[in-house]
N, C-alpha and C positions, 0 to 999 in steps of 0.2 A: 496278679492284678496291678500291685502297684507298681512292677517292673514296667505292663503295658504303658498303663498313664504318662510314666517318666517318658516312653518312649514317643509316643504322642505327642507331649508337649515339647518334648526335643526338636519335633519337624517342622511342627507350628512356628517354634522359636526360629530355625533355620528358613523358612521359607518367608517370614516376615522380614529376615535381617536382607534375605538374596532381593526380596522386592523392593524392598530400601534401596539397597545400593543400586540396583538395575534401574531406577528412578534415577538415581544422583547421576549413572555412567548415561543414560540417554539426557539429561541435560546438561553435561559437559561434551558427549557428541554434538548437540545441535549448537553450540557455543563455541566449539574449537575454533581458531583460526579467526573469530570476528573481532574487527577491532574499532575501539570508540571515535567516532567523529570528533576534531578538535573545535571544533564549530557549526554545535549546532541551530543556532539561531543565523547563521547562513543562509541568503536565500537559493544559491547554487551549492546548497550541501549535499555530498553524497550519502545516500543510503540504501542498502544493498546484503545481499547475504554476507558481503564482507566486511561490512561498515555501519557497526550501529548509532543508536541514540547513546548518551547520557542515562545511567539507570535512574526513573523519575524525571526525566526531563519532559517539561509540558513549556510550549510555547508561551509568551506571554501578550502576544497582541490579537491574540482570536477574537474576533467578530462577526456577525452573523450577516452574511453579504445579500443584497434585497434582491435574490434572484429567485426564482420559481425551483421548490422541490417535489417530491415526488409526494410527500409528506406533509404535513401542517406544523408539527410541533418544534420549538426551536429548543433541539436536544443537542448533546452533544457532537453527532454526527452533520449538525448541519453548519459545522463552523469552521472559518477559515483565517488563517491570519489575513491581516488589515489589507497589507500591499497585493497579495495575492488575491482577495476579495474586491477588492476594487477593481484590478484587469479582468476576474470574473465577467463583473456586473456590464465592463464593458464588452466584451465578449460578448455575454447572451442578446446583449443590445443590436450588437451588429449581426447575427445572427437573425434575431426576429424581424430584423429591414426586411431582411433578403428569403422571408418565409422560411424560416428555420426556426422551430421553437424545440429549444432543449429545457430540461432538467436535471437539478441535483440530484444524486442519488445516494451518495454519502462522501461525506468529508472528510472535518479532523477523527482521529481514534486514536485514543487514549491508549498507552501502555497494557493498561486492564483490561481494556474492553476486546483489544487486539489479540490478548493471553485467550483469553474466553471463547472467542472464535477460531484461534488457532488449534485449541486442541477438542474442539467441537470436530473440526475439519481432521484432525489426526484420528480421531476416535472412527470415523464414519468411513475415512480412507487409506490411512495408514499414514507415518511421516514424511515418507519419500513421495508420493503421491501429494500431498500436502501442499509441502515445500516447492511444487512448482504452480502453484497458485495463489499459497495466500502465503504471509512472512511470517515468519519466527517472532514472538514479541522483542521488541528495541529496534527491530528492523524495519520496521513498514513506514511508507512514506506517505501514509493518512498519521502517524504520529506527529509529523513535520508541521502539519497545518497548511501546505502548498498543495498538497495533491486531492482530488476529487475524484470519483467518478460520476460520468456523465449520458443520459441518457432521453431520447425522445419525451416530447409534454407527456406523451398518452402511457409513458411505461413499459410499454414492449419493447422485451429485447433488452430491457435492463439488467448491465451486468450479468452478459449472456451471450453465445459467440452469434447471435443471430444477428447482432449490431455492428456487426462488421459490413451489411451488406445494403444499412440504412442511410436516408440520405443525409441525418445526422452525423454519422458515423463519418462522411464525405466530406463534407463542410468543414466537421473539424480537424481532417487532416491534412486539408487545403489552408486551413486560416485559423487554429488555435496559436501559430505561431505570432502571426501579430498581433495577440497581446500577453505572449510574453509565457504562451503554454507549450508544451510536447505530449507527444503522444508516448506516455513515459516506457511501455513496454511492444517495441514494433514488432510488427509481424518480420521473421526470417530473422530474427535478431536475438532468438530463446536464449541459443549458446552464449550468449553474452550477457543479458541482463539476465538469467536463469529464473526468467515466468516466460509463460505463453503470453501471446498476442491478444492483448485486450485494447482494443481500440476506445474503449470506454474509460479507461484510467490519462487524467492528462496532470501532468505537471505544473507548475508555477517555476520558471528559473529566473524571467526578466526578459524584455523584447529582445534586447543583443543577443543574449545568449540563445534561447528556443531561434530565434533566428537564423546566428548562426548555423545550430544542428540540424536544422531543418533544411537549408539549403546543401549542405554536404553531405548529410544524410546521416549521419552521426548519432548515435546515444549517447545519453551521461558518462556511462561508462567509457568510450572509445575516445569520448574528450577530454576525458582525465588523466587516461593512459598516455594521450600526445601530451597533454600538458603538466604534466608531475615530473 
């Protein structure tokens, strides 16, 4: 009998130390090869599966930009740094001239808040599956405070592939550039920025720049590579 027990606790012991370490070797997998942005309070900073945050790093000019969300409450998600909430505000302005009424749908996201949903998303679809949809936490560029996604007044089709086909969705790939947004993950473009095609997620770079890209047709990515 007490030979079983030993034996028993023996397995318990081993199988608690192997889920340990099998925790430590998948987040040194999901971690390999990413390296820390030198700046990131940048407003053309890259962030990518290859290029994180600062661990802890939280913007410091967030503001809550006086644009319509989808929501009421001024949480976390509905904040943006200063400069980038300003080209917002202009944006949706020039949009609802021209009959175009958008909304927020979410903004800044915190390190934490990012972890929480990441492995909500891992739990429900596995990592790899994951990983081409939502970011690794330090990697998400709702961490940044520039990036939003964006979606009709009435909510359909929010953060959803059906807004690719809205007239929202048209507008802002016509004219988020002049004021200074992109369309951060384009369609035909996966291999390179490694998410799918979310017309709903746009950028904050600065009118020069999104300009730029937008004319050549360019991602962050492929700008960085001519220019490094």
């Amino acid at each position: 009998m007490i030979k079983k027990i030993f034996t028993i606790a023996l397995l318990m012991m081993i199988l608690i130390v192997s889920g340990c370490f099998g925790n430590e070797q998948n987040k040194q997998q999901i971690q390999e090869g990413v390296l820390t942005v030198d700046d990131p309070e940048s407003i053309t900073v890259l962030v990518n599966k290859q290029y994180a945050f600062p661990e802890g790093y939280e913007p410091k000019d967030l503001v809550y930009p006086n644009v319509p969300f989808l929501f009421n409450e001024k949480i976390e998600k509905r904040m943006m740094r200063e400069e980038a909430a300003k080209y917002l505000e202009k944006m949706f302005h020039a949009a609802k001239e021209q009959n175009i009424h958008l909304a927020g749908v979410s903004a800044y996201r915190s390190a934490q808040t990012q972890t929480v949903l990441f492995n909500n998303y891992v739990e429900r679809d596995g990592i790899e599956k994951a990983k081409t949809y939502s970011a690794v936490p330090g990697t998400s560029e709702h961490q940044s405070g520039l990036a939003i996604d964006v979606s009709g007044s009435d909510g359909s089709c929010a953060v959803d592939d059906c807004f690719a086909n809205t007239v929202e969705a048209a507008w802002l790939e016509e004219n988020a550039h002049k004021y200074g947004y992109i369309i951060r993950f384009p369609k035909d473009k996966e291999n390179i920025t490694g998410y799918q095609y979310e017309p709903w997620h746009i950028r904050y770079v600065g009118v020069n720049l999104a300009t730029e890209l937008y004319n050549k047709g360019l991602t962050l990515e492929e700008y960085y590579e001519k220019h490094l």
